[in-house]
C-alpha positions in Angstrom: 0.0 0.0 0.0 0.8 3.6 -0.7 0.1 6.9 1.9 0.0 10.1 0.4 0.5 12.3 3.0 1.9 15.6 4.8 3.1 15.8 8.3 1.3 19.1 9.0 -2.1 17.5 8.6 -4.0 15.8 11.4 -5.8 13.8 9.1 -3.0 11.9 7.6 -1.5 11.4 10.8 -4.3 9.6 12.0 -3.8 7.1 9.3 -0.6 6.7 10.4 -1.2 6.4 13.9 -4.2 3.8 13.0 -1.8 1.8 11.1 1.1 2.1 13.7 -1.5 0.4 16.2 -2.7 -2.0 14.1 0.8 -2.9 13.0 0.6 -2.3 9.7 3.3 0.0 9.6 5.7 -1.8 7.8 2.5 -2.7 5.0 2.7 0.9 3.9 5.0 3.0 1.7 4.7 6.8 2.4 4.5 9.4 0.4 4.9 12.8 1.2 3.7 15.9 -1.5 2.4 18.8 -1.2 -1.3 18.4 -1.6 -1.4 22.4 -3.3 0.8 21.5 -6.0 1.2 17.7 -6.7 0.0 16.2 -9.7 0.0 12.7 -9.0 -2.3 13.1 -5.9 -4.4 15.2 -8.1 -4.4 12.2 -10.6 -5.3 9.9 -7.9 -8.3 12.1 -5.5 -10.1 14.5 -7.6 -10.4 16.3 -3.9 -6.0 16.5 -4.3 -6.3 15.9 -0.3 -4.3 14.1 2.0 -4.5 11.5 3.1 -4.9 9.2 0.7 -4.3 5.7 0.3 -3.4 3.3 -2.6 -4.5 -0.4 -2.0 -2.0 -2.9 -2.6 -5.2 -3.6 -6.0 -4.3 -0.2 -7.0 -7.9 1.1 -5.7 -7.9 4.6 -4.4 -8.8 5.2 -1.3 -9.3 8.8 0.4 -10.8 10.5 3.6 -9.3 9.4 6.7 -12.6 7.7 8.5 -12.9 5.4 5.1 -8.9 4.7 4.9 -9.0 3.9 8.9 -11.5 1.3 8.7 -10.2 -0.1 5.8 -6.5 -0.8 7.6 -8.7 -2.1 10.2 -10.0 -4.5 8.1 -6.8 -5.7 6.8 -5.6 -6.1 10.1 -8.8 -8.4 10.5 -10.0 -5.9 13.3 -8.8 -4.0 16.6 -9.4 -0.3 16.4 -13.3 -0.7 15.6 -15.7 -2.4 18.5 -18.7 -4.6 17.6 -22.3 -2.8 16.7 -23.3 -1.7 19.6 -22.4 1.4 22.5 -19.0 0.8 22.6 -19.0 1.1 18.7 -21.4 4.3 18.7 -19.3 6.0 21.3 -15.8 5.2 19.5 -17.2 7.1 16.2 -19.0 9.7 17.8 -15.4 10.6 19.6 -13.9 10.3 16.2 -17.0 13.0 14.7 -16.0 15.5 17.9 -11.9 15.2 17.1 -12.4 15.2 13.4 -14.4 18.6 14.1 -11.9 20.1 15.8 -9.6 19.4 13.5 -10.6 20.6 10.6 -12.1 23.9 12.8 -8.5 24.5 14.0 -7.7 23.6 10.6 -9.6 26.2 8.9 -8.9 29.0 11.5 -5.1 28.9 11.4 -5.4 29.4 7.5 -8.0 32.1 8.0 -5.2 33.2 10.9 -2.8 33.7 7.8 -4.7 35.3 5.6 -4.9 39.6 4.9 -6.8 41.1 7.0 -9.5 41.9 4.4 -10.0 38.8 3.4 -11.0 37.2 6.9 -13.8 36.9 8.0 -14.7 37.5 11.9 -17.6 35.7 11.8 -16.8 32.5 10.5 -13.4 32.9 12.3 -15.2 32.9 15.7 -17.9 29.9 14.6 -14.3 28.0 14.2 -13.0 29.0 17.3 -16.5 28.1 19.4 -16.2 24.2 17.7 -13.2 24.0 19.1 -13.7 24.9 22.7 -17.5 23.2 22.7 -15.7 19.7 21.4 -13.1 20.0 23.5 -15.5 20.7 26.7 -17.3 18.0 25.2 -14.2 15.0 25.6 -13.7 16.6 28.9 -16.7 15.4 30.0 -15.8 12.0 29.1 -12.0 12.0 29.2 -12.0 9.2 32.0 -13.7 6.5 29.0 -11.1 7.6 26.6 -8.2 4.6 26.3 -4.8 5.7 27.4 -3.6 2.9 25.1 -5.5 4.6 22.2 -7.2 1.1 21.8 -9.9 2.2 19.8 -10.7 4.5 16.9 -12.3 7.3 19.1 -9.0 7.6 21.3 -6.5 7.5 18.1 -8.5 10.4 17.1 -8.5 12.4 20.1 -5.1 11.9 20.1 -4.7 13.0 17.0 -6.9 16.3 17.5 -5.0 17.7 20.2 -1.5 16.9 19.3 -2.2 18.9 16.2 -3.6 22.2 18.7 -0.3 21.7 19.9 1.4 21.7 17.0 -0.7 25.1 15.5 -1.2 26.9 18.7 1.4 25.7 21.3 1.1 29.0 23.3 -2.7 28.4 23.9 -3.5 27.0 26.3 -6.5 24.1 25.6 -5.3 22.0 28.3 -6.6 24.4 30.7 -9.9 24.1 32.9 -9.5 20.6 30.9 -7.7 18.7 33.6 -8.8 15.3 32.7 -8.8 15.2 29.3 -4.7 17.0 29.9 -3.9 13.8 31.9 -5.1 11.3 29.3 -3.1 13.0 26.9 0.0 13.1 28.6 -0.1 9.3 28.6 -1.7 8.9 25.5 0.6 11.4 23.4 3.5 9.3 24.3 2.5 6.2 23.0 4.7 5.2 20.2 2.5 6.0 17.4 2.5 9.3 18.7 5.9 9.9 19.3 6.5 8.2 15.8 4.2 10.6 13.5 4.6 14.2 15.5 3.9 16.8 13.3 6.4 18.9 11.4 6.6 21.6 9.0 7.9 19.9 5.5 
């Protein structure tokens, strides 16, 4: 298999956290581009968005809920309970964390943009997802598995290493004592440690 990816993108490190845990790791080739400019992702995902995965069949696979389930499929199961709560819960986590990241996503480029082309409004709906989701896994942080042993958790994960990443003088982690806690067990699991994100 093939991973497009970048290391700035929370997305694509989930898929490389997932496949980390499920030991896949060594299954899958990485790729990294620039998802502005190349034209072989372009050729591959109309969307020309990372991640993106190609299957040892040469299908395409892209978005990183459909390319997570898929590796845990190959790896016959692990991050993905049985229908049921356990299940419901696990995905709703990984809803809340892929809000928040693409929120903080979009309002650190809106950060960087002139002035006169912000705009305050949507900048501020941004910032409100982030601090209602994160309030949100506060409330539950003591369900959330330290050993990120389901999908729910490598999300999370994923969500708030990449705050750190964009914002590390903000401080989310306050008023947020729980969820902090999990973190600083969770964020130094190897597949963490392994897939920290950089500037390219």
């Amino acid at each position: 298999m093939k991973l497009f990816y970048a290391p700035t993108s929370p997305f694509a490190r989930k898929v490389r956290v997932t496949a980390h845990e499920l030991q896949l790791g060594d299954r899958i080739d990485l790729v990294l581009v620039n998802p502005w400019s190349d034209a072989e992702l372009r050729s591959l995902n109309p969307l020309a968005k990372v991640p993106t995965l190609v299957r040892d069949d040469g299908q395409v696979l892209f978005e990183s809920a459909l390319i997570c389930e898929y590796l845990d499929h190959v790896a016959a199961g692990g991050l993905y309970p049985a229908p049921g709560e356990a299940r419901w819960s696990a995905l709703l986590r990984q809803g809340i964390a892929d809000g928040i990241s693409a929120a903080a996503g979009r309002l650190f480029a809106d950060e960087h943009r002139p002035d006169n082309e912000r705009s305050g409004s949507v900048m501020q709906r941004q910032a409100a997802a982030i601090e209602a989701g994160l309030d949100r896994l506060e409330r539950d942080a003591d369900t959330l598995s330290r050993e990120l042993a389901d999908i729910g958790a490598v999300s999370v994960a994923c969500a708030l290493g990449y705050l750190d990443f964009r914002w590390p003088d903000r401080a989310w982690r306050d008023g947020r004592i729980e969820l902090a806690r999990w973190f600083d067990v969770a964020g130094q699991r190897r597949s963490m440690v392994g897939t920290q994100h950089h500037l390219p």
